[in-house]
VOMARTI-992577 format. One record per residue (C-alpha): x, y, z; residue number from 1. Coordinates in pm, whole numbers, plus 32768, in hexadecimal, padded with zeros to 4 digits. Layout:
site east=X north=Y up=Z torgu=NUM
...
! end
This chain:
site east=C67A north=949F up=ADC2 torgu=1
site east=C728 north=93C8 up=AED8 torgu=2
site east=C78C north=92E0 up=ADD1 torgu=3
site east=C859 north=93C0 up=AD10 torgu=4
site east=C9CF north=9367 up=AD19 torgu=5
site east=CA4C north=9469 up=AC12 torgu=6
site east=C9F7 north=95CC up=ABBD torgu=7
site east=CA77 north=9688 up=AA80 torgu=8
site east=CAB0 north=97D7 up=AAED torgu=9
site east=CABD north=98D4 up=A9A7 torgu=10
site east=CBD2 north=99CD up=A9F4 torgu=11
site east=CBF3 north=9B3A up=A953 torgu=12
site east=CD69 north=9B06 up=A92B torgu=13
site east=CD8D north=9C84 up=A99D torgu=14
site east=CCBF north=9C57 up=AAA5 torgu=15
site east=CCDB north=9AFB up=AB10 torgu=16
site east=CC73 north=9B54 up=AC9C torgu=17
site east=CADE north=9B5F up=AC05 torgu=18
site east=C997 north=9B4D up=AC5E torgu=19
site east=C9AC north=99D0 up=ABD5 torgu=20
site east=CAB4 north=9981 up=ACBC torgu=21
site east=CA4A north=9A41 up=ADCC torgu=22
site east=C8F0 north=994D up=AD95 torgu=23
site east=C9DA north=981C up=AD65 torgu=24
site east=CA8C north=9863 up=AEC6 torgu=25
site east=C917 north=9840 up=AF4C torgu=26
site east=C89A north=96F6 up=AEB7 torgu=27
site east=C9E6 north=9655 up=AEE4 torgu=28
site east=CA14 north=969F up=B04D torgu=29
site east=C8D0 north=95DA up=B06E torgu=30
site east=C8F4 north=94F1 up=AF42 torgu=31
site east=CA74 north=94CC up=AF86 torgu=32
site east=CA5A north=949C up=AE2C torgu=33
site east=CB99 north=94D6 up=AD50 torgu=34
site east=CBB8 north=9634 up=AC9C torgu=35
site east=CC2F north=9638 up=AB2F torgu=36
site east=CC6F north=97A3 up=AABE torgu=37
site east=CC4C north=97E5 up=A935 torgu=38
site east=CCB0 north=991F up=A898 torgu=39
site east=CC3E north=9900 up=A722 torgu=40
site east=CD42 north=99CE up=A662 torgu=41
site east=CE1B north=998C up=A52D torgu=42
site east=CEEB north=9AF8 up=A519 torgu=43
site east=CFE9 north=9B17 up=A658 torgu=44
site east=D06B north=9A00 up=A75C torgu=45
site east=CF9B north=9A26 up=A89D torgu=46
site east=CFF2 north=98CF up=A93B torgu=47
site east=D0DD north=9950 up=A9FB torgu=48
site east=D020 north=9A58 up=AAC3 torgu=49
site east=CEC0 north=993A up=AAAA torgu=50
site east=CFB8 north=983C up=AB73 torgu=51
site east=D010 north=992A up=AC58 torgu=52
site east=CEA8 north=996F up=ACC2 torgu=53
site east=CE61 north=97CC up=ACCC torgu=54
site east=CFAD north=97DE up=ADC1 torgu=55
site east=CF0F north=98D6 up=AEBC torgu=56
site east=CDD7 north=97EC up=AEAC torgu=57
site east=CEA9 north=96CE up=AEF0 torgu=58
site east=CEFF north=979B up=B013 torgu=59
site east=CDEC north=97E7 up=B097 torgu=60
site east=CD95 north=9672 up=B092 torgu=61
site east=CCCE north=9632 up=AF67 torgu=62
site east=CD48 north=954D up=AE3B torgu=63
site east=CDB8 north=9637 up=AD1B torgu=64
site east=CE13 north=960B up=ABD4 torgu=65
site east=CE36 north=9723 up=AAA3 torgu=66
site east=CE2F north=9703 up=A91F torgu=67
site east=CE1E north=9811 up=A7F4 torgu=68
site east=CD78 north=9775 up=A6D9 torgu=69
site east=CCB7 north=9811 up=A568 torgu=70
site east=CBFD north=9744 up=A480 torgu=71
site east=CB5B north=97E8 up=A376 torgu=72
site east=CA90 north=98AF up=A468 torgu=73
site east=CA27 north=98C1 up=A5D9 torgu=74
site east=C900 north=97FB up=A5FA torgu=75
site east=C9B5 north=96A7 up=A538 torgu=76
site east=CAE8 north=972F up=A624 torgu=77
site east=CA4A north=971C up=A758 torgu=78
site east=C992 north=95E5 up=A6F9 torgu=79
site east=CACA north=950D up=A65A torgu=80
site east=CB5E north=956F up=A7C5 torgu=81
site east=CA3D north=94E9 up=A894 torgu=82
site east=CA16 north=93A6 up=A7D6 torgu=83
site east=CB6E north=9384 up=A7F5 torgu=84
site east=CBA5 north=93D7 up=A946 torgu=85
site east=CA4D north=9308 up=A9B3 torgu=86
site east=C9B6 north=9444 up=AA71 torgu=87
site east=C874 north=942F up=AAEC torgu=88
site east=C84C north=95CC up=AAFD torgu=89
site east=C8B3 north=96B0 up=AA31 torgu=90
site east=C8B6 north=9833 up=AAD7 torgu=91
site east=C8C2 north=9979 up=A9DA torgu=92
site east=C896 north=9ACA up=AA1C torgu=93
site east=C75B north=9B33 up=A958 torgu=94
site east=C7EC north=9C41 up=A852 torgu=95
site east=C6AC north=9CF7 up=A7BD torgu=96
site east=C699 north=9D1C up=A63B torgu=97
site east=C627 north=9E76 up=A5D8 torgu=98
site east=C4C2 north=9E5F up=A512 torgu=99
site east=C515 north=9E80 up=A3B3 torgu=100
site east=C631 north=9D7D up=A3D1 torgu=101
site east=C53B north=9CB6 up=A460 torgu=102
site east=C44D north=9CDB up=A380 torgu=103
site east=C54E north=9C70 up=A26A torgu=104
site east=C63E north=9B6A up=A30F torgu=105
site east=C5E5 north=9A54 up=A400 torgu=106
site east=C682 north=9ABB up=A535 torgu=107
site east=C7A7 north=9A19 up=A5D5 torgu=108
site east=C6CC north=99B7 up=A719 torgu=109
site east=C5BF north=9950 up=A67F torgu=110
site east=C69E north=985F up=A5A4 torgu=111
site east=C72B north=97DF up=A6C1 torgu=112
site east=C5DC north=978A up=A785 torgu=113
site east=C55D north=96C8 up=A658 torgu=114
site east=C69A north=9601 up=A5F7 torgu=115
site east=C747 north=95C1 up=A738 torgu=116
site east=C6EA north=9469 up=A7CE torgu=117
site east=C721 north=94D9 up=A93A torgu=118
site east=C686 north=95A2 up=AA09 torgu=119
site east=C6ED north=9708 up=A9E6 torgu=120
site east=C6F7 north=9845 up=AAF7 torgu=121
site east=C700 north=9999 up=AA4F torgu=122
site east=C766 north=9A96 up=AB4E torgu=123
site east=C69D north=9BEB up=AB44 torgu=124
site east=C6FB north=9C9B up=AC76 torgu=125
site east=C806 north=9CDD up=AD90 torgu=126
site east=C706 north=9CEF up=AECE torgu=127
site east=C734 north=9BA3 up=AF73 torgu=128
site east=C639 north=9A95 up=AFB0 torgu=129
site east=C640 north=9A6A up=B106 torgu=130
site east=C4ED north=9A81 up=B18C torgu=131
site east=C432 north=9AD6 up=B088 torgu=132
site east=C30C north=9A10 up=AFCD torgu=133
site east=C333 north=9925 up=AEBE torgu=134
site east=C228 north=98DF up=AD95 torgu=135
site east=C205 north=97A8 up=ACDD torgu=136
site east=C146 north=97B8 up=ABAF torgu=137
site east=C088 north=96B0 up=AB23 torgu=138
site east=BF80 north=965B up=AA2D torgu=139
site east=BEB6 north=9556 up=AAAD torgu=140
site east=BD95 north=9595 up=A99A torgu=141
site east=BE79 north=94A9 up=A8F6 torgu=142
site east=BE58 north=9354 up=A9C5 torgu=143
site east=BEEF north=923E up=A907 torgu=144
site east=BFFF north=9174 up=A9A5 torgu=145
site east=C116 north=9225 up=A920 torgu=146
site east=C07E north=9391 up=A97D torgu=147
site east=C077 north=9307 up=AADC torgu=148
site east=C1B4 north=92A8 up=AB1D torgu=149
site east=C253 north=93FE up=AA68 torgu=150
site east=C15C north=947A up=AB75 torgu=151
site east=C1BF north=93C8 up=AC8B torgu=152
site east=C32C north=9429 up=AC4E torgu=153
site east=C2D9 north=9581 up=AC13 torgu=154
site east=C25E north=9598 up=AD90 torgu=155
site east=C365 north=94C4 up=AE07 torgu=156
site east=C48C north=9598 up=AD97 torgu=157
site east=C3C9 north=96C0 up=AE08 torgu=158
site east=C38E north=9606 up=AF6C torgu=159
site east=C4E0 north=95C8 up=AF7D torgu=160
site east=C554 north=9746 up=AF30 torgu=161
site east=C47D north=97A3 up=B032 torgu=162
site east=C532 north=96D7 up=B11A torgu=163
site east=C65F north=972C up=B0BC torgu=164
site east=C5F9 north=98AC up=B0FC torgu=165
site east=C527 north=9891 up=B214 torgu=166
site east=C3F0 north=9913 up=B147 torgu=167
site east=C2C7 north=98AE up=B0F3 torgu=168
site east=C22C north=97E5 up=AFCE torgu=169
site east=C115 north=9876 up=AEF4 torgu=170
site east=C06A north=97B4 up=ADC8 torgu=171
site east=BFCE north=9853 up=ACB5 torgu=172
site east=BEEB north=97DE up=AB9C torgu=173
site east=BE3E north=98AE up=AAB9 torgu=174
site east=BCEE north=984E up=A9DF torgu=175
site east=BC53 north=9871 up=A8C3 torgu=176
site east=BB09 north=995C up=A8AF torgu=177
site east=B9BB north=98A7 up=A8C7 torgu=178
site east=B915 north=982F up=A777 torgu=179
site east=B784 north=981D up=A725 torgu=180
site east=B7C8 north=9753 up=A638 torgu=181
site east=B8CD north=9638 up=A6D3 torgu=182
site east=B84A north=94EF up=A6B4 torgu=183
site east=B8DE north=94AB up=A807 torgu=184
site east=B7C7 north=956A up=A8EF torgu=185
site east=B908 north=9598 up=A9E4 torgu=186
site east=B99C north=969C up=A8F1 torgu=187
site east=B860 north=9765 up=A924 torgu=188
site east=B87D north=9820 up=AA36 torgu=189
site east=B99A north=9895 up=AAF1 torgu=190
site east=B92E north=9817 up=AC2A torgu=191
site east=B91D north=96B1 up=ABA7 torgu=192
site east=BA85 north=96BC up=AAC7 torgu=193
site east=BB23 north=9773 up=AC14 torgu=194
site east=BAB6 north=9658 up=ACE5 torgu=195
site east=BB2B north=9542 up=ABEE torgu=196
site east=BC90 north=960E up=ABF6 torgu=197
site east=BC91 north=95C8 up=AD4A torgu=198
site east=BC18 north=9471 up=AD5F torgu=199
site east=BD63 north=9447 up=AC8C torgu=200
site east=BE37 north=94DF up=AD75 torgu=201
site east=BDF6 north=9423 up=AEA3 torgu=202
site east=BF17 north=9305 up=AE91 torgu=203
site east=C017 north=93FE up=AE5E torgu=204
site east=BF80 north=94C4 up=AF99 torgu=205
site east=BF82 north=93A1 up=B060 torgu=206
site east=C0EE north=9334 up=AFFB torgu=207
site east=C154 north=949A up=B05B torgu=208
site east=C0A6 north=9541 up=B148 torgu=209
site east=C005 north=964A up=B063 torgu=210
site east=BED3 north=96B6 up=B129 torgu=211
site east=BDA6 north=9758 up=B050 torgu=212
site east=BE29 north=98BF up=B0C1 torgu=213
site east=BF62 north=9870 up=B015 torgu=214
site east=BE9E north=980D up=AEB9 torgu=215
site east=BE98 north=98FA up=ADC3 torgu=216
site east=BD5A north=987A up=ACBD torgu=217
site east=BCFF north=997D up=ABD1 torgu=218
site east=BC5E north=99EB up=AA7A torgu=219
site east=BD16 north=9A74 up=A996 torgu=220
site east=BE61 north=9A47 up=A8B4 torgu=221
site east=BF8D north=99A7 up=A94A torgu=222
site east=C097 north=9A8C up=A8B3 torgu=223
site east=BFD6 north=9BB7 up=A973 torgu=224
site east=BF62 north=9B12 up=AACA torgu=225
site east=C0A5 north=9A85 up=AAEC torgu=226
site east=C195 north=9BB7 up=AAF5 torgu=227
site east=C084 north=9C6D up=ABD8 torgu=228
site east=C099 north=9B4F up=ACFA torgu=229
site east=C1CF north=9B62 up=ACE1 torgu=230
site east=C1E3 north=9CD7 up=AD07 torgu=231
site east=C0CA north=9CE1 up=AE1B torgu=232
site east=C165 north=9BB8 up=AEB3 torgu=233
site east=C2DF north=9C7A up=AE9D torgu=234
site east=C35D north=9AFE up=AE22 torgu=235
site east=C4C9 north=9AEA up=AE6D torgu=236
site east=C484 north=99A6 up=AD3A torgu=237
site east=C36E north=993A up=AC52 torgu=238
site east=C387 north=97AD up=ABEA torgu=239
site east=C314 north=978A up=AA70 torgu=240
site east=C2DB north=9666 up=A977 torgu=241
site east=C338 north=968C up=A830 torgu=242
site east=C2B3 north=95BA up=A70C torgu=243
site east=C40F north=95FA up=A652 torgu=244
site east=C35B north=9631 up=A51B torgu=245
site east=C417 north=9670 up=A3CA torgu=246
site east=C3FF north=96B9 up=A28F torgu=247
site east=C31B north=97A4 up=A1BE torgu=248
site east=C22F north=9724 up=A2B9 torgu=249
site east=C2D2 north=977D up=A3EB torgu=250
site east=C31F north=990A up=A36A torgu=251
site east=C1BA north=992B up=A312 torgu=252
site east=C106 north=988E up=A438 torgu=253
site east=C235 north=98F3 up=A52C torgu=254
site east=C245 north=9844 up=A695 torgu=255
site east=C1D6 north=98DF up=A7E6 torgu=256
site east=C30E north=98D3 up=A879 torgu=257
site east=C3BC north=99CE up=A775 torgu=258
site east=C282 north=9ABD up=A752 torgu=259
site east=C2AC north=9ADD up=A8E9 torgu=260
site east=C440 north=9AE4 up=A8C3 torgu=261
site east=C44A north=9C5F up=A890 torgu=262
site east=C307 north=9CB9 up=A990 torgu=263
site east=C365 north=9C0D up=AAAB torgu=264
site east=C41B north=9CBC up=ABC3 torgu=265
site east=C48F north=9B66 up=AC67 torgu=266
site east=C568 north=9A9C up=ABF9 torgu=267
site east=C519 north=996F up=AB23 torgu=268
site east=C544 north=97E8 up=AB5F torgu=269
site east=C49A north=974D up=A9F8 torgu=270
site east=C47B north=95CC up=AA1C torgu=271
site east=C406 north=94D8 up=A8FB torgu=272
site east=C375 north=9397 up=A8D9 torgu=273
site east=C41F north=9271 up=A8A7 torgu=274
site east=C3DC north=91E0 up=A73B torgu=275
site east=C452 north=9341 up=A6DD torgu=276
site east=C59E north=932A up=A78F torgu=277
site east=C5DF north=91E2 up=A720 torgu=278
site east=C5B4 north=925D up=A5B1 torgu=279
site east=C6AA north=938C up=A5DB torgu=280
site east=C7A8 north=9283 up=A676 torgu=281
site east=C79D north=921F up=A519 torgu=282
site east=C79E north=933C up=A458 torgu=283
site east=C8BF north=93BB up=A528 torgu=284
site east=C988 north=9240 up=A504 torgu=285
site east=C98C north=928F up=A38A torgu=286
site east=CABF north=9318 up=A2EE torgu=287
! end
């Protein structure tokens, strides 16, 4: 998160003084990272009131700049801005869909966690993070190379929160139910698949200082142990990968990150890997 020399703030042009800026204020006055405030609207003229809000920032010593955009709907908005802009965060305010809408359209937030390359901070609640724990999820029953280092930056940008709010750093991974019939005798017994979790843990624990009391392994679905650590843990954040799926594919099998979306109390920083970022780079270069 250090490394991140632009933010793209999404703005409610009505009420550009936000949760997402109020976020952006945070990381930046660690980062010092430049703030880029987007209000995505195509019906009245808001640039004048969004550059007067990038002019107190200015003031108050950060680097500021303010743009109203639309094209043909938030998500390619916010992303055409990004690429554009070369952000390397974007912060939203999470706005929940009602069920049925859900159920029938795609959801605006869940559209923009799948296509946008960067990493993306939806902002769920007011109470501020200062002090208060921060959960990294991972899924290290997935191993390969490129599962490790999503995982690796998943605790990283949690580590770093943390530091930036004087909390502390909690990991979680959740696994599957033992099996009779696994080939794999590890995936037998819970005892045996908990312990290989673990095993799998240990780099990033040494890396960060996660101590076994701060290592959450445990059996059961992710989308449901994940919103309860959070909520036991009262997580100002919970870090997330997202697979980015899409397609007929993605709607049926859906992604952890958007299942949790709507459960989770904290708010949410959803990473991805990098193949998949480099492939939205080029979905988004296309005209």
């Amino acid at each position: 998160m250090q490394a991140i020399r632009s933010i793209l703030v999404v703005v409610d042009p009505d009420q550009p003084e936000g949760l997402a800026l109020k976020r952006a204020r945070l990381i930046a006055s660690v980062t010092q990272s430049h703030l880029h405030l987007l209000a995505c609207e195509r019906r009245a003229d808001y640039s004048a009131k969004l550059e007067e809000v990038a002019e107190v920032l200015r003031q108050e010593g950060f680097s500021a700049s303010s743009r109203q955009a639309w094209k043909d709907n938030l998500h390619q908005t916010i992303i055409a801005e990004q690429q554009a802009e070369g952000c390397g965060l974007v912060i939203k305010q999470h706005s929940p869909d009602n069920p049925l809408k859900k159920a029938l359209l795609t959801p605006d937030d869940w559209k923009l966690l799948r296509f946008c390359p960067s990493p993306v901070l939806l902002v769920k609640t007011s109470l501020p993070w200062a002090g208060r724990n921060i959960l990294a999820a991972v899924d290290v029953g997935n191993n390969d190379i490129e599962h490790r280092t999503l995982h690796a930056g998943i605790v990283s940008h949690a580590y770093d929160i943390a530091g930036l709010a004087h909390g502390q750093l909690h990991v979680i991974s959740a696994h599957p139910s033992p099996m009779l019939s696994a080939a794999d005798p590890t995936f037998q017994l819970s005892e045996t698949i908990e312990a290989k979790y673990r095993e799998a843990c240990k780099a990033f624990q040494a890396e960060f200082g996660v101590d076994d009391q701060h290592l959450h392994i445990e059996e059961g679905p992710a989308d449901v142990l994940i919103p309860r650590a959070a909520h036991n843990l009262d997580a100002a954040v919970t870090v997330i990968g997202s697979v980015a799926r899409t397609g007929l594919s993605g709607a049926l099998i859906g992604n952890t990150a958007e299942v949790v979306l709507d459960s989770l109390e904290s708010d949410i920083l959803v990473l991805k890997p990098d193949d998949i970022i480099a492939h939205l780079e080029e979905i988004a270069a296309k005209p």
